[in-house]
C-alpha positions as a Python dict, from the first residue, in 0.01 Angstrom:
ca = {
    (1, 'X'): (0, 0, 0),
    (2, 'X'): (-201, -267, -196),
    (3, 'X'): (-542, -151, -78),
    (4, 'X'): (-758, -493, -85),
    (5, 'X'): (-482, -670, 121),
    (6, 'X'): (-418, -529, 458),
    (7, 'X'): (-74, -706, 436),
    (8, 'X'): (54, -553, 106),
    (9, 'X'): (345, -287, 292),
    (10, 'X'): (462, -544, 526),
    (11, 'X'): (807, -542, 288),
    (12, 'X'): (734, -269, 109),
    (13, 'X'): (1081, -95, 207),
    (14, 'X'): (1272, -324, 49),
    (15, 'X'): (1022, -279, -239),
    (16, 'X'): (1043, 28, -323),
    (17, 'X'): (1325, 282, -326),
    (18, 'X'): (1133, 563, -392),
    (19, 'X'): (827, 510, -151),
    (20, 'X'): (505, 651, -256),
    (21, 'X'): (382, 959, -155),
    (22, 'X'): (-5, 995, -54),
    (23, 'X'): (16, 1338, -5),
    (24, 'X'): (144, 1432, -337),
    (25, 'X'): (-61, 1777, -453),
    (26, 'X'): (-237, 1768, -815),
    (27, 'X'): (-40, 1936, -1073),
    (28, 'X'): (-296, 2075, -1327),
    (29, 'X'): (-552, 1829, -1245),
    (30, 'X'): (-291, 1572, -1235),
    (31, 'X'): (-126, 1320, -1069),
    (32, 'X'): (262, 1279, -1178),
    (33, 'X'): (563, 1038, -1006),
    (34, 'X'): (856, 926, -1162),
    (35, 'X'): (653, 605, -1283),
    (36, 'X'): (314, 745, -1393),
    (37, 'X'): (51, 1000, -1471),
    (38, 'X'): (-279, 1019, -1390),
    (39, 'X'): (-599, 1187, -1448),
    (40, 'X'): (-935, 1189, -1544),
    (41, 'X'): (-1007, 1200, -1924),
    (42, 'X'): (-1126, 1568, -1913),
    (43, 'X'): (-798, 1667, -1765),
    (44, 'X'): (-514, 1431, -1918),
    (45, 'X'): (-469, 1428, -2257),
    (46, 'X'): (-86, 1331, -2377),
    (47, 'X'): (116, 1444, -2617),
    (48, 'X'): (24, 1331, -2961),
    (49, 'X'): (411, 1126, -2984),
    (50, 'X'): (317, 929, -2692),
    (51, 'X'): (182, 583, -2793),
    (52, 'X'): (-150, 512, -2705),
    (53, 'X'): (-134, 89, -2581),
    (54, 'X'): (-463, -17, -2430),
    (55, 'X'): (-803, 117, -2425),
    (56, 'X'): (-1053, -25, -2158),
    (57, 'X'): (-1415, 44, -2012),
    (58, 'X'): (-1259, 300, -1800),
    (59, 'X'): (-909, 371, -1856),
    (60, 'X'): (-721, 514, -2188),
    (61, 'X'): (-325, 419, -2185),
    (62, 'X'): (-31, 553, -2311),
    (63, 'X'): (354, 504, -2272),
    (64, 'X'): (674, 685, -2343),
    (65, 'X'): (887, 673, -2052),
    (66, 'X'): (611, 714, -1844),
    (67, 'X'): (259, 546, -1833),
    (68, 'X'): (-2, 806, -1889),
    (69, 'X'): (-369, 714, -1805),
    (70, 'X'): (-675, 887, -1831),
    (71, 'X'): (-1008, 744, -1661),
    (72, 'X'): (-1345, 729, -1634),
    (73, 'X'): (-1376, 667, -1269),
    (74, 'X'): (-1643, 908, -1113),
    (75, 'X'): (-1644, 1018, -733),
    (76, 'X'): (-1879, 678, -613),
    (77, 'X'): (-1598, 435, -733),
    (78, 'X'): (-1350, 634, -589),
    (79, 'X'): (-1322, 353, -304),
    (80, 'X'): (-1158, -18, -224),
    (81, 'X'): (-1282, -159, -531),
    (82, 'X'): (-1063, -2, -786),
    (83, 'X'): (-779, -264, -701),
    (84, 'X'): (-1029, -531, -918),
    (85, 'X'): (-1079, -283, -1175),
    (86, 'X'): (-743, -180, -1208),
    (87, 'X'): (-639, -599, -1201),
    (88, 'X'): (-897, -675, -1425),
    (89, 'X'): (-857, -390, -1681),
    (90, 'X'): (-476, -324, -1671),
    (91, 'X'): (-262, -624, -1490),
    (92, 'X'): (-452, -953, -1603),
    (93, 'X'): (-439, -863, -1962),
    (94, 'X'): (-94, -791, -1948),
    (95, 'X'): (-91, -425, -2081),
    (96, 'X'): (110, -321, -1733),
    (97, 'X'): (283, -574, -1468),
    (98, 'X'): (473, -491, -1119),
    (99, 'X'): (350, -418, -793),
    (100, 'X'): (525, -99, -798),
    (101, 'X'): (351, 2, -1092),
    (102, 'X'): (2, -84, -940),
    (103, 'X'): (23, 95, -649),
    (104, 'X'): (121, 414, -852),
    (105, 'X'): (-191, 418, -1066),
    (106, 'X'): (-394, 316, -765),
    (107, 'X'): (-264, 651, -537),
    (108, 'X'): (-297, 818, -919),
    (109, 'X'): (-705, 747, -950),
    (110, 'X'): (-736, 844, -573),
    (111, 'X'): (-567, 1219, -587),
    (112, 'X'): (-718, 1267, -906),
    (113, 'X'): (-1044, 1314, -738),
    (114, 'X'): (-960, 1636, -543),
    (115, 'X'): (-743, 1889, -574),
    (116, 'X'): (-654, 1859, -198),
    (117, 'X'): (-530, 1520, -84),
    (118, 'X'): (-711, 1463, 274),
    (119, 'X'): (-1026, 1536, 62),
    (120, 'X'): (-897, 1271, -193),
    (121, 'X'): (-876, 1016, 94),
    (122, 'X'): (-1127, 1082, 254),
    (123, 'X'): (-1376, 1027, 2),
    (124, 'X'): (-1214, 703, -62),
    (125, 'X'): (-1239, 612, 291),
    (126, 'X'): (-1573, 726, 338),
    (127, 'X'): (-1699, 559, 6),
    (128, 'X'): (-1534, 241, 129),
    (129, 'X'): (-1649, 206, 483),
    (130, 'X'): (-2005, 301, 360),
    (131, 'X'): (-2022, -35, 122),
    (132, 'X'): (-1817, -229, 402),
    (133, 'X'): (-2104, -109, 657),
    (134, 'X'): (-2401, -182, 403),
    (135, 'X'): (-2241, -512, 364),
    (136, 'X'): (-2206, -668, 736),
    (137, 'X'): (-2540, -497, 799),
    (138, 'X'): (-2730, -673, 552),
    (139, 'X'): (-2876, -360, 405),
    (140, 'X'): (-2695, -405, 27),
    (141, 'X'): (-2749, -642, -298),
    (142, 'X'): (-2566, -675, -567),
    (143, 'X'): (-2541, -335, -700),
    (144, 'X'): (-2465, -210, -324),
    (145, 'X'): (-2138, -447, -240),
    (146, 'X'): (-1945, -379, -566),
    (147, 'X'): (-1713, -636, -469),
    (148, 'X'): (-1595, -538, -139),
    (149, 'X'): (-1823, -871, 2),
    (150, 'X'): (-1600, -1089, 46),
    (151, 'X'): (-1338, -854, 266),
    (152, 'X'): (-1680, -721, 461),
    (153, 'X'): (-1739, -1065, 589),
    (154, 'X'): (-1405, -1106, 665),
    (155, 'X'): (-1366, -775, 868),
    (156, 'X'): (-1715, -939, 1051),
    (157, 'X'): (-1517, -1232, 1089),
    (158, 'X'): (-1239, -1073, 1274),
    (159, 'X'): (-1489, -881, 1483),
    (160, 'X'): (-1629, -1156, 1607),
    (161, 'X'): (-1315, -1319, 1730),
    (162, 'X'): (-1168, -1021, 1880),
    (163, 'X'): (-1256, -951, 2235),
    (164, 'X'): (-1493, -650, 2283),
    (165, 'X'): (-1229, -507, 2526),
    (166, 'X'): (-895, -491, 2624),
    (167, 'X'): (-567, -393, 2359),
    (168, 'X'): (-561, -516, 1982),
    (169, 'X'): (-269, -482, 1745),
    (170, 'X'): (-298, -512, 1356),
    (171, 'X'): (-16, -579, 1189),
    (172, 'X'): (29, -519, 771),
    (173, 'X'): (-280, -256, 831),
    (174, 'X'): (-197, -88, 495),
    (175, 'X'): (-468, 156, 472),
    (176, 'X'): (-633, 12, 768),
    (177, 'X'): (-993, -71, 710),
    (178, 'X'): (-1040, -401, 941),
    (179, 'X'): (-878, -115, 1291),
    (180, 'X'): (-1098, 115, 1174),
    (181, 'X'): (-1388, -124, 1209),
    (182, 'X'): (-1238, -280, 1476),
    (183, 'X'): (-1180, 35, 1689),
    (184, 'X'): (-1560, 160, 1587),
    (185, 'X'): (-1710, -144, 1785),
    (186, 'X'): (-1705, -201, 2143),
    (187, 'X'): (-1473, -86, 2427),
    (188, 'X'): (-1136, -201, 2231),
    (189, 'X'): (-787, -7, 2211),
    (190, 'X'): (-665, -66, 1874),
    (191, 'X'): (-341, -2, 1767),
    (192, 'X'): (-293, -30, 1373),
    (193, 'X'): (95, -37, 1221),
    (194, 'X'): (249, -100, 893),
    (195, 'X'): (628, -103, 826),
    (196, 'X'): (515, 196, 604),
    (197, 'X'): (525, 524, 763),
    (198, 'X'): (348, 699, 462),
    (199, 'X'): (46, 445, 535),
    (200, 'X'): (24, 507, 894),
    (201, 'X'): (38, 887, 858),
    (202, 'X'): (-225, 869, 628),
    (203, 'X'): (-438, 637, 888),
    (204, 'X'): (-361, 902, 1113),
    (205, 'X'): (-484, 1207, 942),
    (206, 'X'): (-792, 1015, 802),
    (207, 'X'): (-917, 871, 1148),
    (208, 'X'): (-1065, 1200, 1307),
    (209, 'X'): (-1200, 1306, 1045),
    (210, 'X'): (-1373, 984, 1052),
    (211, 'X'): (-1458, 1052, 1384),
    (212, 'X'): (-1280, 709, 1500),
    (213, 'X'): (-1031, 686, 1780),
    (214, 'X'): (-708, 475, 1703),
    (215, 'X'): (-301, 455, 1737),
    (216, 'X'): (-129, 412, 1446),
    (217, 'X'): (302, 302, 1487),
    (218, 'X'): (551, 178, 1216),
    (219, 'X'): (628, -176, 1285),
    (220, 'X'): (798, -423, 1061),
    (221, 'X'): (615, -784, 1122),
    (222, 'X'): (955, -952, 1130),
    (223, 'X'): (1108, -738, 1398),
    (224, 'X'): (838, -624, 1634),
    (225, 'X'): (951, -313, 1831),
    (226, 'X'): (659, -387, 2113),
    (227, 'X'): (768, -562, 2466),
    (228, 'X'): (667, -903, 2564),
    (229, 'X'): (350, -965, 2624),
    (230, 'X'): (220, -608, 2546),
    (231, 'X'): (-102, -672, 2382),
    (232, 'X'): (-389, -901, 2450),
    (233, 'X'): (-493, -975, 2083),
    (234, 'X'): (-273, -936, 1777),
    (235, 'X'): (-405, -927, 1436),
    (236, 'X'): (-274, -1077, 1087),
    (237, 'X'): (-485, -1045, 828),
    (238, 'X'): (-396, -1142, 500),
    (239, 'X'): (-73, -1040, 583),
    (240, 'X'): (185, -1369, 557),
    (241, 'X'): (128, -1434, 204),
    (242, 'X'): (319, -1143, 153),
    (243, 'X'): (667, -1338, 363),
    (244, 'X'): (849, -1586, 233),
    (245, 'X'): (861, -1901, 444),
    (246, 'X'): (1123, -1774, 667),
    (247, 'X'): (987, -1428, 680),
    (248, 'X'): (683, -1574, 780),
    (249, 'X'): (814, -1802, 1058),
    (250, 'X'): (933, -1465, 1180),
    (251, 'X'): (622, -1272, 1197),
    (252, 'X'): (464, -1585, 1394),
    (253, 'X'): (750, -1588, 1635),
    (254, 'X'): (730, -1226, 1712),
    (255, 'X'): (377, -1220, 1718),
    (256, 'X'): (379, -1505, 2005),
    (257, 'X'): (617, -1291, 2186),
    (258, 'X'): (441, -979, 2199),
    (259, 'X'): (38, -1115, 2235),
    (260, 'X'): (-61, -1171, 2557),
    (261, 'X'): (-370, -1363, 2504),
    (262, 'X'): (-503, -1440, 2139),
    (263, 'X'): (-295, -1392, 1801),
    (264, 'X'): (-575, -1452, 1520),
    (265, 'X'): (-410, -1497, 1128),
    (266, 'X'): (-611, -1545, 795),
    (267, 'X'): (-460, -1608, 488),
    (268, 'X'): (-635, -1633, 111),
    (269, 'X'): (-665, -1957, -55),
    (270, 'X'): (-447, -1911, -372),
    (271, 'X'): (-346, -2166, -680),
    (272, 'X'): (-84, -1916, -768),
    (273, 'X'): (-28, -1620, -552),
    (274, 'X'): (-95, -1299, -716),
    (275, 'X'): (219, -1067, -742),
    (276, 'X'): (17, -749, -848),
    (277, 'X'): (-79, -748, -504),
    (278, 'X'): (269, -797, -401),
    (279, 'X'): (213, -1185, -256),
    (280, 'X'): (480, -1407, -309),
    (281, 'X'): (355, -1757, -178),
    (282, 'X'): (73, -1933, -135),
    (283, 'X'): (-38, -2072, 206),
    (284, 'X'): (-263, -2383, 262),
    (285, 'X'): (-453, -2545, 540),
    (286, 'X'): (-188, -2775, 655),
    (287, 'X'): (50, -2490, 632),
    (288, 'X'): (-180, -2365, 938),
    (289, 'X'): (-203, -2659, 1073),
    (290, 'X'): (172, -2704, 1111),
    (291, 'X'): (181, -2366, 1262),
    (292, 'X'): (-122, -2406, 1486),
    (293, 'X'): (119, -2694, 1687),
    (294, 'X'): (464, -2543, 1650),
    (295, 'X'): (463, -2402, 1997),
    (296, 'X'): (331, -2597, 2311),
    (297, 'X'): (280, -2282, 2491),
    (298, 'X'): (1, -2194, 2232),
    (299, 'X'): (-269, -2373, 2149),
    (300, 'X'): (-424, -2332, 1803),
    (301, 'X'): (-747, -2383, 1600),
    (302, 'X'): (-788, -2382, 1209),
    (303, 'X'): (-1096, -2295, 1043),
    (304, 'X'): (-1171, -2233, 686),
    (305, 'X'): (-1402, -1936, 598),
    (306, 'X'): (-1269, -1697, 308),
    (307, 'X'): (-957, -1866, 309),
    (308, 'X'): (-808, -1979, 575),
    (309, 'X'): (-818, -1911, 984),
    (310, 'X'): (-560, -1961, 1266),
    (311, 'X'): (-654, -1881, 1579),
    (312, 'X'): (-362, -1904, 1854),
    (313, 'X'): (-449, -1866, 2252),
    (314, 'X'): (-175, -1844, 2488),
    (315, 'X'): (-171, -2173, 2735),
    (316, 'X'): (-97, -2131, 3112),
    (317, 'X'): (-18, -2401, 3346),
    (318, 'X'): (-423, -2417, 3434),
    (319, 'X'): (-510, -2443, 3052),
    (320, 'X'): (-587, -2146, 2795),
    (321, 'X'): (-647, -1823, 2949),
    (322, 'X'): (-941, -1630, 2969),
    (323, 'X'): (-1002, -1308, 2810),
    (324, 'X'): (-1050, -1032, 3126),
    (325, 'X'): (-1147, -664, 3073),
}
């Protein structure tokens, strides 16, 4: 569930054994997995044994056999933008490494906000889609985007694309901020899937009260349980740097199978691919152009705006189709 990057579950099966749960009640204040413990400062104060290993702006560690933090994150950060904090504090220095490991302090600093989880999520989702919103409408600077800019302009991006009606599939949604915005605009009938059920449950709880009308499903990108041809747009949004080549090669395939009209992909520009956000590859223009030719039945564009853009349209024997409502 690596929040920034809609992609992060799309293996995360094979990732982790012991899957994360987002429901997981506080237990006096805090949250506790096999892997971590988390809670604010006021709340979590270890044992005096356990060794105290990094101090930061906002987060106090210790280890024994578990990592212990205590924060300083109050209820307004409690949205998309802890995944930089929590790179930029904690993973980049080197004081904690792993995907795994990430994820568990992430869900930590979320259910330490409330005592019941839906309100935990929630005010993460609500905190998140406010800056998102404030961003694509022009109506925050500096102190208003907190980072989230460059993922706003990419959700805009996507919007634009997409047709305003018909069916859209996301696949790698994670927690599923680009169908939310998606399904919030226009006439569409989004569809948002993950290979992780815990994700898509949590999508699913999250979008009434939201007051936003969506599907979620469990789909692995490599294996697409959908029929032929049984959407007109699919979605893969920072999704394939999380594949290996083959892996990848798969998703495309599948994806081709199961659009109907338009299959839109967009993939972050990387020197080295960042595992604490679980990618393992990095993916270049002419790795999109190679795929924008590999089938003749689909004809493909590349663009370069936030990384990079592939946008596939199905070919008939007349030329590319036309989008219909």
């Amino acid at each position: 569930m690596s929040p920034s990057d809609p992609g992060a579950t799309a293996t995360a099966s094979a990732l982790y054994p012991h899957p994360i749960n987002p429901f997981a009640p506080r237990v006096r204040g805090l949250y506790i997995d096999d892997l971590v413990v988390v809670g604010h400062r006021d709340v979590h104060r270890p044992d005096a044994g356990t060794r105290l290993i990094a101090r930061t702006p906002s987060f106090d560690v210790w280890r024994d056999d578990t990592v212990h933090i205590a924060h300083r994150v109050g209820d307004s950060s409690i949205d998309d933008t802890l995944t930089g904090r929590i790179e930029a504090e904690l993973f980049a220095p080197g004081w904690l490494s792993g995907n795994d490991l990430f994820e568990r302090v992430f869900t930590g600093l979320i259910l330490s906000a409330r005592q019941d989880p839906l309100d935990a999520w929630e005010l993460f989702y609500r905190n998140t889609r406010m800056t998102l919103a404030a961003i694509i409408d022009g109506r925050g600077g500096m102190e208003v985007t907190k980072g989230l800019g460059a993922f706003a302009e990419i959700y805009h991006h996507v919007d634009r694309i997409v047709p305003p009606t018909g069916s859209v599939l996301e696949i790698g949604s994670c927690f599923g901020f680009l169908a939310l915005h998606l399904a919030s605009r226009h006439r569409r009938r989004v569809t948002a899937s993950d290979v992780s059920t815990s994700s898509m449950s949590l999508l699913g709880a999250l979008a009434p009260r939201l007051g936003i009308c969506l599907s979620t499903t469990t789909l692995d990108a490599r294996t697409l349980a959908c029929p032929d041809a049984s959407y007109d747009t699919l979605v893969l949004v920072h999704l394939l740097e999380h594949l290996d080549d083959v892996e990848g090669r798969k998703a495309l395939d599948e994806a081709r199978r199961v659009a109907r009209r338009t299959i839109i992909v967009a993939v972050p520009y990387e020197d080295v691919a960042t595992a604490s956000y679980g990618h393992v590859r990095t993916v270049c223009r002419d790795d999109l152009e190679q795929w924008a030719v590999q089938d003749p039945r689909w004809r493909g564009r590349v663009e370069d705006f936030r990384g990079g853009w592939l946008v596939l349209e199905r070919v008939e024997e007349t030329g590319v189709i036309r989008h219909r409502s």
